[in-house]
C-alpha positions as CSV (number, residue, x, y, z in Angstrom):
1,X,0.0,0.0,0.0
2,X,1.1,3.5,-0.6
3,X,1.2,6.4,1.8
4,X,1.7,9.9,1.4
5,X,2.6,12.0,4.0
6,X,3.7,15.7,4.0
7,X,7.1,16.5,5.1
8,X,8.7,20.2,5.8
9,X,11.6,18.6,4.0
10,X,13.4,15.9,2.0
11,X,14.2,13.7,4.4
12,X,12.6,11.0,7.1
13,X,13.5,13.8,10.2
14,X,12.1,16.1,8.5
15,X,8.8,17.7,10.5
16,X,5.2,16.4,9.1
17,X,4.1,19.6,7.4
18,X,0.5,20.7,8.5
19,X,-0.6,22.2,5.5
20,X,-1.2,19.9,2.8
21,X,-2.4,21.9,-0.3
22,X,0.9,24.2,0.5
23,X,3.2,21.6,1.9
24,X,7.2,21.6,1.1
25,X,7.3,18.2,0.2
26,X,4.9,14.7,-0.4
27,X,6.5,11.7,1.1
28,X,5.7,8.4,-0.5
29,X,6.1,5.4,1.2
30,X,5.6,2.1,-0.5
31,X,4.4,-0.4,2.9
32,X,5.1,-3.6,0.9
33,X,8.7,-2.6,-1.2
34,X,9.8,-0.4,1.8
35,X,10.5,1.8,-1.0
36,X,10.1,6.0,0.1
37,X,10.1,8.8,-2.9
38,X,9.7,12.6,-1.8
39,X,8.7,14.6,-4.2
40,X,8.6,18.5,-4.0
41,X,5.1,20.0,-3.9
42,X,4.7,22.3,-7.4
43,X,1.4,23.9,-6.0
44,X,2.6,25.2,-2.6
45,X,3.2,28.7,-4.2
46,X,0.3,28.1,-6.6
47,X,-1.8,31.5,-6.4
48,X,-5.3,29.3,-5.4
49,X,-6.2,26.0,-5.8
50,X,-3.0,24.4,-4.3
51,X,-4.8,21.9,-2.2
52,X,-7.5,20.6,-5.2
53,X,-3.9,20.2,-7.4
54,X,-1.9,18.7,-4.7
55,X,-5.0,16.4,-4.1
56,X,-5.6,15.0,-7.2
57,X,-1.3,14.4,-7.7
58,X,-1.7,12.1,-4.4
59,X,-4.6,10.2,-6.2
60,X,-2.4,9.7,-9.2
61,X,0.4,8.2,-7.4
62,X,-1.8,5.7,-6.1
63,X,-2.1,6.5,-2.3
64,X,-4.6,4.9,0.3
65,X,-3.9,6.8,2.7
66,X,-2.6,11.0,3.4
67,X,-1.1,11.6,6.8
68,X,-1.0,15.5,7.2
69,X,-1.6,18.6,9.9
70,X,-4.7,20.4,8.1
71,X,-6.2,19.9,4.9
72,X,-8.8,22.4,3.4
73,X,-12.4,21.4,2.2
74,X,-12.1,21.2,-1.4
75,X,-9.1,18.8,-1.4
76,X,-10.7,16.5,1.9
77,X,-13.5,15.9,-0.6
78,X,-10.7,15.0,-3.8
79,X,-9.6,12.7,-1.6
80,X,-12.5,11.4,0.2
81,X,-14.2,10.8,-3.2
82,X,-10.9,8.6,-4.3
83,X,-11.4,6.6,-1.1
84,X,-8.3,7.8,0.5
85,X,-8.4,7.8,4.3
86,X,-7.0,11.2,5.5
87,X,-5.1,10.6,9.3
88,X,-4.2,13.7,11.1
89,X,-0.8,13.8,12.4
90,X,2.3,15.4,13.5
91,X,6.1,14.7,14.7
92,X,8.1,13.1,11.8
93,X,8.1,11.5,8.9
94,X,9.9,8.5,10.1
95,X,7.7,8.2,13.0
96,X,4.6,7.7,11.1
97,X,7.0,5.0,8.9
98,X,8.1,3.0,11.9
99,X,4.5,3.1,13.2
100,X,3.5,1.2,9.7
């Protein structure tokens, strides 16, 4: 299964970021190949829209499930309407990973 979670930074110390339409980065973390990709968020200067655009990116890399500090209306319902699960967190990124 494929999480995304978004990170402050590019690496697994790196702080979960609690914006997700406007986060640094998007951590992706396969559960099954232990295999982790961070990719750096286009949107997060976007002038409106970021979260709808950062939303729809997460469905098309295939993730079940978004772990994330807050996450605007427009792209909770993106993802809701994919079936991702959205779990509200915070510390690290490798925290979340260890916890998996």
């Amino acid at each position: 299964m494929i999480i995304c979670i978004t990170a402050q930074g590019n690496s697994l110390d790196a702080e979960i970021d609690p914006r997700f339409g406007r986060c640094a980065y998007f951590v992706f973390y396969d559960t099954e190949s232990k295999q982790t990709e961070f990719v750096e968020n286009q949107w997060k200067e976007a002038m409106g829209g970021a979260g709808i655009q950062s939303a729809q990116f997460v469905v098309q890399k295939g993730a079940k499930k978004v772990f994330t500090g807050r996450i605007g209306p427009n792209a909770e319902m993106v993802l809701k309407n994919a079936g991702i699960e959205i779990i509200s967190a915070s510390g690290k990124v490798k925290d979340i990973i260890e916890k998996l």
